[in-house]
C-alpha positions as CSV (number, residue, x, y, z in Angstrom):
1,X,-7.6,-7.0,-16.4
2,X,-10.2,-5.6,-13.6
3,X,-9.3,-2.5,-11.7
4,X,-10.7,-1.2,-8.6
5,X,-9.5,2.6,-7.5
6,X,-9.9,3.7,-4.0
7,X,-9.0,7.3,-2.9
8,X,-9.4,8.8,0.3
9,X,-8.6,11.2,2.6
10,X,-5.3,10.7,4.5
11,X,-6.7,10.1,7.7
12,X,-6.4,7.2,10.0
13,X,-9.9,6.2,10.5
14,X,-10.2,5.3,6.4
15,X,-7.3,2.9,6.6
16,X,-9.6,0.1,7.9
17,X,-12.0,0.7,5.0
18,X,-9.2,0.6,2.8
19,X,-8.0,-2.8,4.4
20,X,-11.4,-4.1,4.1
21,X,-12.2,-3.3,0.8
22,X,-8.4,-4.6,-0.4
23,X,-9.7,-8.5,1.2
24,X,-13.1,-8.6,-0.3
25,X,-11.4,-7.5,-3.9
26,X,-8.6,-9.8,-3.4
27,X,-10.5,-12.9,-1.8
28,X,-12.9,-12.1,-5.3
29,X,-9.8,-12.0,-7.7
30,X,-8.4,-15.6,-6.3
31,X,-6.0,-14.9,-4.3
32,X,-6.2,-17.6,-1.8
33,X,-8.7,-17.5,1.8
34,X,-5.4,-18.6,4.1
35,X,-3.1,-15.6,2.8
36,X,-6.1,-13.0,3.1
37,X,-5.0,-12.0,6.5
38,X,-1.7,-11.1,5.4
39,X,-3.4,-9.2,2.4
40,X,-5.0,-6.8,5.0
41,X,-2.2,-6.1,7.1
42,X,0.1,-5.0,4.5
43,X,-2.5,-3.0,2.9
44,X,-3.1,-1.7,6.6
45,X,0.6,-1.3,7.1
46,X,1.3,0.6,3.6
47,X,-1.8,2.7,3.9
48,X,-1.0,3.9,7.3
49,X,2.4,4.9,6.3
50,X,0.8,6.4,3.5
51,X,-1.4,9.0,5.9
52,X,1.5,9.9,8.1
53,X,3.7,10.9,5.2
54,X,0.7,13.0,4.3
55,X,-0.2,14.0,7.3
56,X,3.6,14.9,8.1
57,X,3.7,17.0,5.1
58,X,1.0,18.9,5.7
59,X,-0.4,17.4,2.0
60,X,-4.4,17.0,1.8
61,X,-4.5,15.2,-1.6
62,X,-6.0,11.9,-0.9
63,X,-4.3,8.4,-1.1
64,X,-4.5,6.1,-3.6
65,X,-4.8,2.5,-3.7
66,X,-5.4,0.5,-6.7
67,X,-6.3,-3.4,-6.6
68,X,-5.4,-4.9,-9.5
69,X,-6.9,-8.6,-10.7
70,X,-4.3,-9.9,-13.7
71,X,-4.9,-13.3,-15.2
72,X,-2.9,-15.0,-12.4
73,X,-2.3,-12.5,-10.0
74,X,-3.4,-9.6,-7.8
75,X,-1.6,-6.6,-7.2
76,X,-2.2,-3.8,-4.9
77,X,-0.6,-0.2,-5.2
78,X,-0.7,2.2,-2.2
79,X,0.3,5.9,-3.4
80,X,1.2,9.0,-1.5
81,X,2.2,12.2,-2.6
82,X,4.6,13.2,-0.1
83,X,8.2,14.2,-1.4
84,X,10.6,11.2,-0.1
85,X,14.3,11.7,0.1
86,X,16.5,10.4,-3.0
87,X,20.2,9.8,-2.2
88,X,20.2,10.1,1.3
89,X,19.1,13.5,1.0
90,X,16.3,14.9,3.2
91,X,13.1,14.8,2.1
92,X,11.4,18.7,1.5
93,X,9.5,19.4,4.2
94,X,10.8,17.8,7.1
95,X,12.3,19.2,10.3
96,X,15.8,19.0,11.0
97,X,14.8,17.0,14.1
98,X,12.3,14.9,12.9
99,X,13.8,13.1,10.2
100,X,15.4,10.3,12.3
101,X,12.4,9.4,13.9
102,X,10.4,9.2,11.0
103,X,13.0,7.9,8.9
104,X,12.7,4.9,11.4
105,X,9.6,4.6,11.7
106,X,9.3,4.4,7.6
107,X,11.6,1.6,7.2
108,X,9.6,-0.4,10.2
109,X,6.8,-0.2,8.3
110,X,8.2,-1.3,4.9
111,X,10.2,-4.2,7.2
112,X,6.3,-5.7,8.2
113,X,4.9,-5.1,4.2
114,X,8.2,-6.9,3.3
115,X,7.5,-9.9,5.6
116,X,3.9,-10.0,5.0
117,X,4.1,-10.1,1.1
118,X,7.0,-12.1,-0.8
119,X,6.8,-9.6,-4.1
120,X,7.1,-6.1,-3.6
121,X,8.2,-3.5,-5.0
122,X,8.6,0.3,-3.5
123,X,9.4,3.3,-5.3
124,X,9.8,6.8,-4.3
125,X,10.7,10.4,-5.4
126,X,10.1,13.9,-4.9
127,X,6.8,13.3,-6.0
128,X,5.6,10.9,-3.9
129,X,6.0,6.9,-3.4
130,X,4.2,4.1,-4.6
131,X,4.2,0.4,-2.9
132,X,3.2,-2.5,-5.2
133,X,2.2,-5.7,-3.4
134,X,1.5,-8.5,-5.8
135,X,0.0,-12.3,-4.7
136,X,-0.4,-15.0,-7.3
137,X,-4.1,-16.1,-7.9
138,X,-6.1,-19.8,-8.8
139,X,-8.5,-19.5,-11.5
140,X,-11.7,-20.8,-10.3
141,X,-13.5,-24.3,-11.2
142,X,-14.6,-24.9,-14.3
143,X,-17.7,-26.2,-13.9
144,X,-18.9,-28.9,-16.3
145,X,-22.5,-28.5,-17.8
């Protein structure tokens, strides 16, 4: 298992790095060249949600992505250490009249990762959140000598 860890600051001008680093890793792993688009955008998507919540917090620890090559599959996980609401509670932090807004705009963004990726799985706590995106692989050629 091969594991490639990206951290950076939450701002929006690393989330295209982040995007481009997620294809090259994934189009190396296997995971095939016609769902590569779809890998960037939902690591665009997830990281971008990822700053804001950070950003919204006021939190400067970095995000974290990990890219994950298994033997036939490739996960990615997008981190963020920003409290999240458990129970339909608020999350600490937030604003009394900012939460509906944001709330909306977080489930928007999970709506696109959802659509883009067919096995996902999100998880979140006072913590922080983690997304999971996982695409299966093909093992290479064997190549006869």
């Amino acid at each position: 298992m091969a594991t490639v860890e990206l951290r950076f600051s939450a701002l929006p001008e690393h989330v295209r790095t982040a995007r481009l680093v997620a294809a090259a890793v994934a189009r190396r792993a296997g995971v095939d060249e016609a769902v590569l688009d779809e890998v960037r955008l939902a690591v665009g998507e997830a990281c971008t949600r990822a700053v804001g919540l950070h950003q919204t917090v006021g939190i400067s620890a970095p995000v974290k992505v990990l890219l994950i090559e298994e033997e036939k599959q490739f996960s990615i996980e997008v981190g963020d250490e920003a409290p999240h609401a458990v129970s339909g509670e608020r999350a600490p932090g937030s604003g009394p009249g900012d939460a509906d807004g944001e709330a909306d705009e977080d489930e928007m963004g999970l709506a696109v990762i959802s659509g883009l990726v067919d096995d996902v799985e999100v998880s979140a706590g006072e913590h922080g959140g983690l997304i999971k995106m996982t695409w299966p692989t093909t093992p290479p050629p064997t190549i006869l000598v």
